[in-house]
C-alpha positions in Angstrom: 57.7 1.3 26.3 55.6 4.3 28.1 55.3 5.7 25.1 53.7 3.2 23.2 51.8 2.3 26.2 50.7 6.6 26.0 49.7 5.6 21.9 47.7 2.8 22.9 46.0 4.6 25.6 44.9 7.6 23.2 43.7 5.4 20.2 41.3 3.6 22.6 40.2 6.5 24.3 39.0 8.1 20.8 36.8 5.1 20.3 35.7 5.1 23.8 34.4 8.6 24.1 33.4 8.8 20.5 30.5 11.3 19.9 27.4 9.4 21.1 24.1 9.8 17.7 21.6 10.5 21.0 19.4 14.0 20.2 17.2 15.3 17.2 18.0 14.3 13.8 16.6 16.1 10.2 16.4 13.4 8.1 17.3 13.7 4.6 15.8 11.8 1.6 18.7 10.0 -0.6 16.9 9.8 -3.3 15.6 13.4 -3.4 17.6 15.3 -0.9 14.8 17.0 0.8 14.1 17.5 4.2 11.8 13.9 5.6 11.0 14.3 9.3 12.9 14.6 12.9 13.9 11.8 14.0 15.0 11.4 18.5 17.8 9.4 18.9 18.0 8.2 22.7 20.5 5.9 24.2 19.0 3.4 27.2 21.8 1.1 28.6 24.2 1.1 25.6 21.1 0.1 23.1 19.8 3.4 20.3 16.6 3.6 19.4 15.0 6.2 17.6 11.7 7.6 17.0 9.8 9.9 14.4 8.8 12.9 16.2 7.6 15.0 13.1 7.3 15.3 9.8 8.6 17.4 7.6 7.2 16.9 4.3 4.5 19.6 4.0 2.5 16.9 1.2 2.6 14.0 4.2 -0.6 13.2 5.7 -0.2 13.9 9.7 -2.2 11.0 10.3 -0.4 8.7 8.3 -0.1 4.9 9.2 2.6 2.5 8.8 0.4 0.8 6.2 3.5 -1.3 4.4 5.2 -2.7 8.1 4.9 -6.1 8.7 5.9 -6.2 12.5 4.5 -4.9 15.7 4.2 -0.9 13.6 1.8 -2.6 11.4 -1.0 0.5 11.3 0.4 2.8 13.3 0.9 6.0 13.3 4.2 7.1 11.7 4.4 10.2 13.7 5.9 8.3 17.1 6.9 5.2 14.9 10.2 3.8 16.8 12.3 3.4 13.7 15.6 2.7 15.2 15.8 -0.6 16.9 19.1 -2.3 19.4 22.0 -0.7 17.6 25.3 -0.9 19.9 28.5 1.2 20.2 31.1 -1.0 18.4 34.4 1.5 18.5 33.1 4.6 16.2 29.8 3.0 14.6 27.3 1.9 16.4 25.4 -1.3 14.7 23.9 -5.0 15.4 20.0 -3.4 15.4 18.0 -2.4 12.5 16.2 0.9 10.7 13.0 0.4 9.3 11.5 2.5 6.3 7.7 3.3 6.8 7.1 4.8 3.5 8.2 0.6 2.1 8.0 -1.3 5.3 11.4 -2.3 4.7 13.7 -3.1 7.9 16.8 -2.8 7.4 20.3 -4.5 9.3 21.5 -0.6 10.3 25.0 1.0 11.0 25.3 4.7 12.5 28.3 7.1 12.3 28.5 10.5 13.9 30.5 12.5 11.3 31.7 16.2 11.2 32.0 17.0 15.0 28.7 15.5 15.6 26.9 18.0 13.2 25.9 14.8 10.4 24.6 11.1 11.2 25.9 8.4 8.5 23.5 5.9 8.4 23.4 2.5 6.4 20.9 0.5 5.8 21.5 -3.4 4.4 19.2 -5.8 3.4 21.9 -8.8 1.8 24.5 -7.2 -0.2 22.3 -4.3 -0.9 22.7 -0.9 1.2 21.4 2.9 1.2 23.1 5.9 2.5 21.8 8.7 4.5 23.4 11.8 5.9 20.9 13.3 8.4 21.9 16.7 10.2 21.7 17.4 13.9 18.5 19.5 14.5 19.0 20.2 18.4 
């Protein structure tokens, strides 16, 4: 009995003190594989959020507006643009917010995975059935 009670002990401790996706993130373009911006990831009261602190993409306009958003980023500037929105530690993942693409103005339902020792982000974005995949890499 103590040892099962050890086994369950350790299993939910994993997902307890699994790697938390708070810091800088390079985000990587699925499509294209190059290098889009950093994004900060910070974690206030259990809720992510994250932000576009620069971009990458030596052809982007620094200036750049959220022209395609339909929400509250309507015409603002993408550089600050909080892009990450209420996702929640569930075990491993953290989900229940949503990711929002300024290039389309597409908000996607979002899930976030630290992977690799905390050196990659798996991150899914679902609109219905239909989902993308990135992989960004810690940057900090």
């Amino acid at each position: 009995m103590k040892a099962i009670l050890v086994l369950i002990f350790a299993f939910t401790s994993v997902f307890a003190f699994a790697a938390s996706p708070a810091g800088l993130w390079k985000t990587i373009d699925d499509k294209t594989g190059k290098e889009k911006s950093l994004v900060r990831i910070t974690e206030n009261g259990g809720v992510l959020s994250g932000a576009i602190e620069k971009l990458l993409d030596p052809n982007a306009k620094k200036d750049m507006v959220c022209d395609e958003c339909t929400d509250d980023r309507k015409g603002k500037p993408v550089v600050g643009l909080n892009i990450i929105r209420g996702l929640k530690q569930d075990g491993e993942k953290w989900e229940g917010g949503t990711i929002l693409d300024p290039k389309s103005g597409k908000i996607y339902k979002a899930t976030i995975k630290v992977i690799e020792g905390g050196k990659k982000l798996e991150l899914r974005g679902y609109i219905g059935p239909f989902f993308r995949t990135q992989v960004w890499l810690k940057a900090d």
